[in-house]
N, C-alpha and C positions, 0 to 999 in steps of 0.2 A: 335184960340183955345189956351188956357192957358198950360203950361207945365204941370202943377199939375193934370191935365184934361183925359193928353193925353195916361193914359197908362189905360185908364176901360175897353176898351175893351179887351187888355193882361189881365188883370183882373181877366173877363168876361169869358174867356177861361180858365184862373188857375182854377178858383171856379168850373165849371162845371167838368171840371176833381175832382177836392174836393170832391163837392157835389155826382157825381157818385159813388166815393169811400166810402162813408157815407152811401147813396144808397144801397151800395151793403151788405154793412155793417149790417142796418137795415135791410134786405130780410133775411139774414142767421140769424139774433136775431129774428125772429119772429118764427122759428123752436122750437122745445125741444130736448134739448140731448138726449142720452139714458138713462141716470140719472144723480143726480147733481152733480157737478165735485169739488172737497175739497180737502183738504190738505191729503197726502196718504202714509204713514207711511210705509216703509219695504225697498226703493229705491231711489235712489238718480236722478235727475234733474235738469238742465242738469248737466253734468258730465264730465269735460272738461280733456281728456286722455293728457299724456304727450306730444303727436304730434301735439295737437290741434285740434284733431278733436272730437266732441262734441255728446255726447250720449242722445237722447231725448226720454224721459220714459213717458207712461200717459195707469194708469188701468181704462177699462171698458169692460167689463165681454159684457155687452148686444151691444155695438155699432156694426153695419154693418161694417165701413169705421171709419178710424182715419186718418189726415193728416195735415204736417207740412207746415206753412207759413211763411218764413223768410223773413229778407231783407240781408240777402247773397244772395237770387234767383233774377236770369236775371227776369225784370218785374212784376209791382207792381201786388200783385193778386195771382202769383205763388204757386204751394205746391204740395207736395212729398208725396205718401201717407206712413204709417207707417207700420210693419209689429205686427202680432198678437200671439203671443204666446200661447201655452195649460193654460197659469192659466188670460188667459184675460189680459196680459200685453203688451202694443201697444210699439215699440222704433221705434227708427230712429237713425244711426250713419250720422253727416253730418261733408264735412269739408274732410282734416286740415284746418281749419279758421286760415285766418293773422289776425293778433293780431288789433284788433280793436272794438269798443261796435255793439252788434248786438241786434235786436227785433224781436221775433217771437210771434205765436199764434198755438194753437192747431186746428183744425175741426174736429166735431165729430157729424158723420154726417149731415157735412154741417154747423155746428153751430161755430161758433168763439168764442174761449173760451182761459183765459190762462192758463197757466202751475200751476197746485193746488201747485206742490213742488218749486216752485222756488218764494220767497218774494220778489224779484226786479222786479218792474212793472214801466213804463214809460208810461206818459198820451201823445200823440201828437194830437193835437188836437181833436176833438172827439175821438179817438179810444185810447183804453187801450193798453197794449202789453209786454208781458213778454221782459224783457232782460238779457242780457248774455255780460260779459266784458272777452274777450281774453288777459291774460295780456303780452308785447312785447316791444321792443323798439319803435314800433310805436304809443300803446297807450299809451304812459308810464306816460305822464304827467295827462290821466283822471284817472289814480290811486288815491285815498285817501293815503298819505305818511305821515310819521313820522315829519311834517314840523311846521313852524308854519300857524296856519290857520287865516283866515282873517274872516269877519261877513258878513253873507246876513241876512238884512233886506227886509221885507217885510210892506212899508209903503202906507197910504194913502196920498192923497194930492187934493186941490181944482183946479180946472179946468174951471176956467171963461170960456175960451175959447169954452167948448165945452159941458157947464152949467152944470158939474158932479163931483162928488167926485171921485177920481180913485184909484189906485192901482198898484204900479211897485215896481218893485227888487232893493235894492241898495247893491253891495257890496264891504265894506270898509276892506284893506290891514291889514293883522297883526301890530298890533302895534296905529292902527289908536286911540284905547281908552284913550291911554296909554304918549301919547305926546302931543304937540301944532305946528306940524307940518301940511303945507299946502302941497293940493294932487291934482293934473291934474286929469283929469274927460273924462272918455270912453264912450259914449254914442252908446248903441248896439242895436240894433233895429232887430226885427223877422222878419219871413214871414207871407205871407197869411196861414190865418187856423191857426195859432199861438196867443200866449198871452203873458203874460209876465211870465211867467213861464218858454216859451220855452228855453231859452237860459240856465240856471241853470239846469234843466233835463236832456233834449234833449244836448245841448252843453257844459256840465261839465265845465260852466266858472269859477265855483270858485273854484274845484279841478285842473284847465289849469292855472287860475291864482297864486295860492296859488304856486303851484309846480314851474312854471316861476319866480316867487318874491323870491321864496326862493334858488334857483339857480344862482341868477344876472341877468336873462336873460333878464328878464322884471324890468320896475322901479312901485315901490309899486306907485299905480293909484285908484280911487276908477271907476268903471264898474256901469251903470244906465241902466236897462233893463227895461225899458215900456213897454203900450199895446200898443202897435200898433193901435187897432181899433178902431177909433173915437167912434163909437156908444157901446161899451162896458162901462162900468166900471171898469170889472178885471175879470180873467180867469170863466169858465166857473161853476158854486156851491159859488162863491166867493163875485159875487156881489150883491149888498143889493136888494131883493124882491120891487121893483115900477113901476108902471104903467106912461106912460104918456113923460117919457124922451127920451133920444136917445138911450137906451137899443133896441127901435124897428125903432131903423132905417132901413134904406139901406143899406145891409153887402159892399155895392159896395162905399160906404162912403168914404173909405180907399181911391178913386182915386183922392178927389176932394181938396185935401192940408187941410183938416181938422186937420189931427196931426200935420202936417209939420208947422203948426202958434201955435198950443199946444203946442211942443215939444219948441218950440222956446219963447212964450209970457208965458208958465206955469209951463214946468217941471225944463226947466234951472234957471230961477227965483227962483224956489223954493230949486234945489241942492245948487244953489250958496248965498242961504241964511241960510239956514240949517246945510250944511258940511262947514270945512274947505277946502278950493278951492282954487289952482290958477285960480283966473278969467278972465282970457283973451285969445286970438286965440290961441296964441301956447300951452296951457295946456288945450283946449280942443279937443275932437277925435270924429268924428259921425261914424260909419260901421252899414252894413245891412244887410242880403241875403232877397233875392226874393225882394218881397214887400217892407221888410226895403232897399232893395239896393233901389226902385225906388224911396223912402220916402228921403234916405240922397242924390238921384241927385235935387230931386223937393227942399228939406230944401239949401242944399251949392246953387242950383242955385236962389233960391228967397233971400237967405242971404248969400251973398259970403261977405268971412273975418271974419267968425264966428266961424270956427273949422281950425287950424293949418293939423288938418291930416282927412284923406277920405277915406273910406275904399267902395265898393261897392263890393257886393260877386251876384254869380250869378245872376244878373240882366243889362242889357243894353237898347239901344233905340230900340224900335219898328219898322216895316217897315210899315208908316201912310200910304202911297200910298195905300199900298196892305188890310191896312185895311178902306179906304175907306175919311180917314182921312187928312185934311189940316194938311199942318207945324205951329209951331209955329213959329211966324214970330220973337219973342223974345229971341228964343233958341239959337241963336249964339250970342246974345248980352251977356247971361247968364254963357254961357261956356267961354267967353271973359273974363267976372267980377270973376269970380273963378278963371280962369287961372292969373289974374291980380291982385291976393287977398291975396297973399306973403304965398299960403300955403309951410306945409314942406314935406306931404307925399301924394299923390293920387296913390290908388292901387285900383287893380282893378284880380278879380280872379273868375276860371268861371273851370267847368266840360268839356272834351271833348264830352262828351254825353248829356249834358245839354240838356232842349229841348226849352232854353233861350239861346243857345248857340251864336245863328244867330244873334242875339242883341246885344250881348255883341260884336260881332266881327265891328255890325257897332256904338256900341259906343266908340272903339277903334279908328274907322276911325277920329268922329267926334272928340275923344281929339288929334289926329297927325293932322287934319284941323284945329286945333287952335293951335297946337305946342306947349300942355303939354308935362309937365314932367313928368309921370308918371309910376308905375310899374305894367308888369302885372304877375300873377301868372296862369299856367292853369294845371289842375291835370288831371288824370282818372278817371272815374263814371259820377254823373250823378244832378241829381237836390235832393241831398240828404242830410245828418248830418254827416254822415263820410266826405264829403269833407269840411263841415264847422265848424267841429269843428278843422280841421289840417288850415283853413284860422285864425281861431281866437289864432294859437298855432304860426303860423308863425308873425299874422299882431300886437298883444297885444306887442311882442319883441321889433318892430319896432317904438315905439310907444315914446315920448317926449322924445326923445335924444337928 
């Protein structure tokens, strides 16, 4: 069984946890509020106190029950009901929150709905969701600052490979319009349930980038966010209305190296024709979480000597035994040819709570069985966007020096 093969049933298991959550998603939208929920003039939402702790406002006069869903709450799904006041005014004080982007949603009676007064909304793959940025030393860099800023493009490009027109992010460093300067190329890959959008939303790459560039910390690099998903086109309202292509494939596509030859025969081809580019191994970088981690082991290991630097973010080897699964008998020859492929950075960084954790610990073993060099990073939390966006703030630094 081939490498690029071997993780569908890991897969198989992410999506159904997804698909649950979507599930659950759809049962509470087939409800009716108490009435329609609009922008609500007299209050402010939320309302973030000196201490950081976070005041959450939402009027409805008629609802039984109001209650708050965040992702500060231990486990996905959680929420806090709100308290109700004489003029039908629901709050919630939650928190002090450490300084970090957070996403909540309202229920009203049962219904998931977001915050009418708050305009910042994050899409994470199906689901919509209010957010809230705590500003700190530690988010400091997903600020919008006084810098210079760099350009995200949102372009099209042909896809022989996977017989489509598609759709990814490029974003090009301040300055990029402006000179004849050549720029090493960061290739950032999503997870499961993701698009190409996620990384710019969800991981403020080019508010992490912008602020790193403008610092020193980082060297001006241009960042390539694709889709990940073979059988898409481009995020979800995005892609062109037809019948008949790989829009209706198999969401499980994603296991069988269909990007991994795309990203490699289609999109590189096309950066390194388009932008000005160093084009060769050490001015190129692949990184990934989830998915994208399993996507940049399946890509460096079917083309080792193609990326100078390797980032994998939550993601590791599977236990085949336990799922039923032969080795591949190619896989050590594969980790031999990467480890033998003169890169300059292999990192590798995972959640303690992760529930990818186990994987990661025995993709560890297998790079000390072949006597990488590599480094690893491990944080607190969990298989979330708080820990990757602090991987893309730490690993983008590290990056063609």
């Amino acid at each position: 069984m081939k490498l690029k093969s071997r993780f569908t049933l890991l897969l198989l298991c992410f999506f159904a946890f997804t698909l649950k959550a979507q599930e659950t998603t759809k049962k509470t939208a087939d409800k009716t509020p108490a009435r329609p929920v609009r922008m609500q003039p007299g209050f402010k939402s939320p309302e973030i106190m000196p201490d950081n702790t976070v005041i959450l406002r939402l009027l409805s006069k008629e609802a039984a029950s109001v209650a708050v869903s965040g992702d500060w709450m231990p486990g996905w799904g959680t929420s806090v009901p709100m308290v109700k006041n004489d003029t039908g005014l629901w709050s919630l004080a939650v928190g002090p929150l450490s300084p970090e982007l957070y996403s909540y949603t309202f229920l009203i009676d049962g219904v998931r709905v977001l915050d009418p007064n708050n305009p910042q909304v994050k899409r994470d793959g199906s689901r919509n969701e209010s957010m809230l940025l705590i500003p700190g030393m530690e988010s400091d860099l997903y600020l919008v600052k006084d810098v210079p800023h760099g350009s995200l493009t949102k372009l099209w490009y042909e896809s022989p490979s996977l017989k489509l027109n598609r759709r990814m992010y490029v974003y090009t460093p301040a300055g990029y319009e402006n000179n004849a300067d050549k720029y090493p190329v960061f290739y950032l890959l999503h997870g499961g349930g993701g698009d190409e959008d996620a990384w710019t939303t969800l991981g403020r790459t080019c508010q992490i980038m912008d602020n790193l560039i403008a610092q020193g910390k980082a060297k001006p690099m241009i960042v390539v966010m694709p889709n990940g998903n073979p059988g898409q086109a481009a995020a979800p309202g995005e892609a062109p209305v037809v019948t008949g292509n790989r829009e209706a494939s198999e969401p499980f596509d994603m296991g069988r190296g269909l990007f991994e030859e795309s990203l490699v025969k289609d999109i590189i081809p096309y950066i390194e024709s388009h932008y000005r580019v160093l084009a060769d191994k050490d001015n190129r970088a692949l990184a990934g979480l989830s998915m994208g981690g399993m996507q940049t082991l399946n890509t460096t290991g079917k083309y080792p000597g193609m990326f100078g630097y390797i980032g994998v973010m939550s993601m590791g080897l599977p236990d085949l035994k336990q799922m039923g699964l032969e080795p591949d008998p190619e896989q050590d020859a594969k980790f031999e040819a990467v480890r033998n492929s003169g890169y300059k950075l292999y990192w590798v960084a995972c959640g303690k709570e992760d529930f990818l954790y186990k994987s990661v610990i025995d993709l560890r073993a297998k790079l000390d069985q072949h006597n990488f060099n590599y480094t690893y990073r491990e944080s607190t939390g969990g298989h979330t966007w708080a820990n990757w966006r602090i991987y893309l703030s730490e690993f983008a630094p590290m990056l063609f020096k």
